[in-house]
Structures are given as structure tokens and as C-alpha cells.
ZAMARGU-4260 file (C-alpha; in steps of 0.2 Angstrom, whole numbers, plus 5000, padded with zeros to 4 digits):
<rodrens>
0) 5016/5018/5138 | 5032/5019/5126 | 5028/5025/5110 | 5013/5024/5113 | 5001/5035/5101
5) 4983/5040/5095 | 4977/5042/5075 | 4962/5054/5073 | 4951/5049/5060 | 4940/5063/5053
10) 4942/5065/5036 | 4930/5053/5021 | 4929/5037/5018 | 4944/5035/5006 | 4956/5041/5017
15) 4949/5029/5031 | 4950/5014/5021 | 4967/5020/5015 | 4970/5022/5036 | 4963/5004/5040
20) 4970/4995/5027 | 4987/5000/5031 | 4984/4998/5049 | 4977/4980/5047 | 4995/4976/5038
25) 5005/4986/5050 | 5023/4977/5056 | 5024/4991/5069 | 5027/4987/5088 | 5020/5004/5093
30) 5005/5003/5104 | 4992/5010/5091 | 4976/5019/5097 | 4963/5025/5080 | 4951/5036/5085
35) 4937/5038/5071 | 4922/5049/5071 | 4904/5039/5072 | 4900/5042/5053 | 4913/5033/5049
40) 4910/5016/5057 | 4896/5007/5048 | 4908/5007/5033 | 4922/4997/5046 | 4906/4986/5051
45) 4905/4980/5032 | 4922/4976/5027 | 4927/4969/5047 | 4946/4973/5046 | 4957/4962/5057
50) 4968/4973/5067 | 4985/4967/5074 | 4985/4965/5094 | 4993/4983/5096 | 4979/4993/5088
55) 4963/4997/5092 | 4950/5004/5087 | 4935/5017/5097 | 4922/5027/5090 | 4918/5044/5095
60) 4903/5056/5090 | 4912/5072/5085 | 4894/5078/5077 | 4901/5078/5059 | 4886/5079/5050
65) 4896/5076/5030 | 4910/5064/5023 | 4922/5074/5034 | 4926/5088/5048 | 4921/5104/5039
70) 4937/5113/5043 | 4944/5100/5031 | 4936/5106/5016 | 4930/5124/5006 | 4912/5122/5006
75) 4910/5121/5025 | 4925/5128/5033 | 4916/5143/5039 | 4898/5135/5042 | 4892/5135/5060
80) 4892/5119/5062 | 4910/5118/5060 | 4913/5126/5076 | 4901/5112/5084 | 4914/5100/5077
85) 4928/5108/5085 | 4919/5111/5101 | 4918/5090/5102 | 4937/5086/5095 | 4943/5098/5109
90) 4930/5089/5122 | 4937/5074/5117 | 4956/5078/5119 | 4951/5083/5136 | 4948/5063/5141
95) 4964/5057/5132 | 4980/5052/5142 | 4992/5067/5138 | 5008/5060/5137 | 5007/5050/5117
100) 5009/5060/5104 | 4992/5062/5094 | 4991/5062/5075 | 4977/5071/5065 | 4978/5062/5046
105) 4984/5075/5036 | 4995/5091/5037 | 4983/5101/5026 | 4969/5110/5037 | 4976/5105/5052
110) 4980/5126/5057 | 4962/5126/5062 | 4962/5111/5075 | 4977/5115/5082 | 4973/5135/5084
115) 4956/5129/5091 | 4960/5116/5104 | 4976/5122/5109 | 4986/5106/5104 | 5002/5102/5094
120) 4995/5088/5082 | 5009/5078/5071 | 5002/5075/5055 | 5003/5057/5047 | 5002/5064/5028
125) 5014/5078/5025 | 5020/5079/5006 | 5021/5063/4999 | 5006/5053/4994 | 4993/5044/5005
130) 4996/5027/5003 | 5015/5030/5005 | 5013/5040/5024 | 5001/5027/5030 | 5014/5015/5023
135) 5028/5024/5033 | 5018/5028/5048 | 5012/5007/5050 | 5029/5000/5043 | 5023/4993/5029
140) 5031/4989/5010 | 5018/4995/4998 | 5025/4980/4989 | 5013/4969/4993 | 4997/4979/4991
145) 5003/4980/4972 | 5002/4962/4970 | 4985/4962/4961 | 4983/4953/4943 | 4980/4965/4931
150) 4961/4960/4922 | 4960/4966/4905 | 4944/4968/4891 | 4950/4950/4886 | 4952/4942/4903
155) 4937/4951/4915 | 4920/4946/4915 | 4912/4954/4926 | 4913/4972/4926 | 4907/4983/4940
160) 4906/5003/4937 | 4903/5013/4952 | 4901/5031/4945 | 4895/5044/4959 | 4908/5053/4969
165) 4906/5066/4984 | 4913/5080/4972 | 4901/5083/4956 | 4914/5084/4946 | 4922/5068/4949
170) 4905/5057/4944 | 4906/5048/4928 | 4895/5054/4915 | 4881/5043/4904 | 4892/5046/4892
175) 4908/5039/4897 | 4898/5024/4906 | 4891/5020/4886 | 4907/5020/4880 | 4915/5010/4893
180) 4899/4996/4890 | 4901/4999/4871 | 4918/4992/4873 | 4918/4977/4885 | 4903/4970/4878
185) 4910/4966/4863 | 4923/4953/4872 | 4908/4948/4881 | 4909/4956/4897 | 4894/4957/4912
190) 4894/4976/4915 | 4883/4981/4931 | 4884/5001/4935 | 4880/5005/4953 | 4872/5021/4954
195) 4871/5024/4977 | 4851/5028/4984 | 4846/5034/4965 | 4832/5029/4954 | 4836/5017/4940
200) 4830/5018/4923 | 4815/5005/4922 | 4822/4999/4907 | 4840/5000/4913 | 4844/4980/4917
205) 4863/4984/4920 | 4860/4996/4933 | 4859/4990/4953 | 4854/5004/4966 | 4865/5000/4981
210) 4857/5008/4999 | 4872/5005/5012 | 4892/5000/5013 | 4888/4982/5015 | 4881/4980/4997
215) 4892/4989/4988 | 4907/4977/4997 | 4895/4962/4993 | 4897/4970/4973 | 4915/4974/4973
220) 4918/4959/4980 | 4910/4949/4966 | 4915/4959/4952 | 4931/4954/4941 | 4935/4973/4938
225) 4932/4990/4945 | 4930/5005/4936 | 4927/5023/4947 | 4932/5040/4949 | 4944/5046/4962
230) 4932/5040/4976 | 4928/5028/4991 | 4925/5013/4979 | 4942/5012/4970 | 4950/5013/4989
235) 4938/4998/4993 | 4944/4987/4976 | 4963/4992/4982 | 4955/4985/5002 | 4949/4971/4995
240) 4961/4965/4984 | 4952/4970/4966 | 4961/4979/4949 | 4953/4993/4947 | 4954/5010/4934
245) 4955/5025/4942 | 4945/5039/4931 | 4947/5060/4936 | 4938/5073/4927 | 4954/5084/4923
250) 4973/5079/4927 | 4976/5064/4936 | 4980/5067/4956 | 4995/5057/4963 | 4991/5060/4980
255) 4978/5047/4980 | 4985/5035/4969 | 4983/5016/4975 | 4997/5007/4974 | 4988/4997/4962
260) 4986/5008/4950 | 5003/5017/4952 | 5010/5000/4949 | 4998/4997/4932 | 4998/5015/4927
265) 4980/5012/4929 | 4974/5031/4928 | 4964/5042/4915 | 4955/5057/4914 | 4939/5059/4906
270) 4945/5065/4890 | 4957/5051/4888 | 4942/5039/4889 | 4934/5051/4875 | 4948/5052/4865
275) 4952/5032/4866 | 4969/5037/4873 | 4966/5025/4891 | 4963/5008/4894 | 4948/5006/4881
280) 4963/5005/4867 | 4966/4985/4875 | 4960/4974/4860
</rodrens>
């Protein structure tokens, strides 16, 4: 079929939102086939993208055991598993048609697919930033995914801080958490922080343990604000149509900027939150 071409989807669940959402806005013609590993699909359950008529989506187990394909990342690039991986992407090449071009996500890492299954993969993401390539691949003006109103301290009154990551380094501390309550309560604000399959403080009432993908939509949905670190969560806010800060322990990273927040300059790091340098200076 002409133009015809396949999307590998094996990386975590940020850059699959980032993937679908794009997709689900896509003005391209070309027959679009997304391939996305198993792990990935109860998240795709709970927020039920629509699709346009020339994408579709299938589900294949390629035993990632993670967030992602271990050759996509330092810890388990060289655990055995990965090669188990592998062994099930080049099984699964062997059943597509050969004559569309097949695109892994992102440039970076790709060496050790293509060495290990033989096969040429384009890449989607090269240089620029995520949201941008997906926006190029799928033909879409990142325009329109800006067009959230900016809550503020003074407008938002419900406040949802969602302060786990997949890195450790990335969670938001007790610390900043207190200070971010400290300073949307006194407008008046609702904060609820949710902590994923953790135990709560007993005497902690602003705390709310979510278990699956399905509650944690059902919170963003129903919050005025989102506040997160570079994570799943402030992809799902940009999915779903929510402001949201964007929070990083060090510098800020561009590559994963939502066009919401590029928009609003909606970024911190953690010392900026300490120092009152962010958006905690909004009175």
C-alpha cells in the first residue's frame, strides 16, 4: 500500500501518550500501522484515544518486563533479559509485510535493534524535541495542543500533585510537596498528592493512593492544575487537555517539553521551587 508504514512502540509511558496523542490529531493521509508492546496497553484502555480511519492500533507481547525495552536504557542494556526482548522484536518483524518502511520511536539506542534484527529502522525522533517529531511525523500544528488556559494560585482550586517518577531522582520530595501546600492554601486551594501503590500516612487526609492507569486519569481529569516531575502524569495533563508545571531535579530538559508548558514557560527545577524563583512567586 502506498506510503504505507508501521510505528514500533517500546519505549515508557510518556513517550506513548506523546505517540497517541499526536496520532489521534494526525491530518496525515498515510496508512498508519502502531505497533505497541503488551505493557503498554492498559494505560491506552484508560484514556480510549479515538484514532483517525488510517491508523490502527495492535498489541504485541515483546516480553518487556519494565517501562521500556531494556536496550533503551543504562540499567538494563546488558541484562539478559534484554536479549529475550530482541529475540521477540526480530520474531515479530519476521510477520510484517516487508515493503513499508518501519519506524522505531527514537534515534537514540536504535544501534542495537537494527544490529540485532538485521533491519534499517527510520527513526521518528532524531534531534529536535518529542512532541515536535510526532508533530512532523502525524502533520500536525503543535498550535493547537498549546491552547490550554493557564490556571494560576489565584484561579485553581483543585490542585493535583502527582510526585513519583520511574527515575529516583525525578520524584518530588516531602519537602517541596510542603511548600507547594504551604503556598496554594493560603488562596484556598484543595491540594490532593497522589503517591502510586504506596502506603499513606494515616493522618495524611490530602494524600490518595492510586492502584491502576484508570484512577489516576479519573484524578487528572478532575483536578484544576497539575503539578509533576518530568513524568507519565504531565504527558497525560498535556493528553487531556490540563495546565500543568513541569518540575526536574537539576536543569530543565527540552526534549520533553509539552507544548503547554513551552508555551507558558511552565518549567522549574527543584531548586527554583526552594529558592521561590518558579511559579510559587504568583501572588
Amino acid at each position: 500500500m502506498k506510503n504505507a508504514r508501521t510505528v514500533l512502540l517500546l519505549r515508557a509511558y510518556g513517550d506513548f501518550l506523546i505517540a497517541l496523542h499526536l496520532a489521534s490529531k494526525s491530518r496525515s493521509s498515510s496508512p498508519t500501522t502502531l505497533i505497541a508492546s503488551k505493557h503498554l496497553e492498559p494505560l491506552y484502555v484508560a484514556i480510549a484515544p479515538e484514532l483517525p480511519d488510517n491508523i490502527h492500533i495492535f498489541f504485541y507481547d515483546f516480553k518487556i518486563r519494565g517501562q521500556m525495552m531494556g536496550c533503551f536504557t543504562n540499567k538494563f542494556l546488558f541484562h539478559p533479559h534484554t536479549c529475550i526482548e530482541l529475540l521477540a522484536l526480530r520474531r515479530m518483524l519476521h510477520k510484517l509485510v516487508p515493503d513499508r518502511p518501519i519506524y522505531l520511536e527514537q534515534k537514540k539506542r536504535a544501534f542495537l535493534p537494527r544490529l540485532f534484527c538485521g533491519y534499517p529502522f527510520y527513526s521518528v525522533v532524531r534531534r529536535c524535541s518529542v512532541y515536535k517529531a510526532y508533530a512532523d511525523f502525524f502533520f500536525v500544528s503543535l498550535q493547537q495542543l498549546e491552547e490550554i488556559p493557564l490556571e494560576t494560585k489565584k484561579t485553581a482550586k483543585k490542585i493535583l500533585i502527582v510526585p513519583d517518577a520511574r527515575q529516583s531522582k525525578r520524584i518530588i520530595s516531602d519537602q517541596l510537596i510542603q511548600l507547594i501546600q504551604d503556598n496554594y492554601t493560603t488562596g484556598g486551594a484543595e491540594i490532593t498528592v497522589a503517591r502510586f501503590k504506596k502506603e499513606a500516612d494515616p493522618g495524611r487526609q490530602d494524600v490518595v493512593i492510586y492502584h491502576d492507569f484508570e484512577q489516576l486519569v479519573s484524578l487528572v481529569r478532575n483536578a484544576d492544575l497539575i503539578i509533576g516531575s518530568d513524568s507519565m502524569p504531565v504527558h497525560l495533563a498535556q493528553f487531556l487537555g490540563k495546565p500543568h508545571y513541569i518540575l526536574y531535579p537539576q536543569s530543565v530538559n527540552p526534549t520533553f517539553f509539552t507544548p503547554f508548558a513551552l508555551r507558558h514557560k511552565t518549567y522549574f527545577t527543584f531548586e527554583d521551587v526552594k529558592s521561590g524563583k518558579s511559579f510559587l512567586r504568583d501572588v
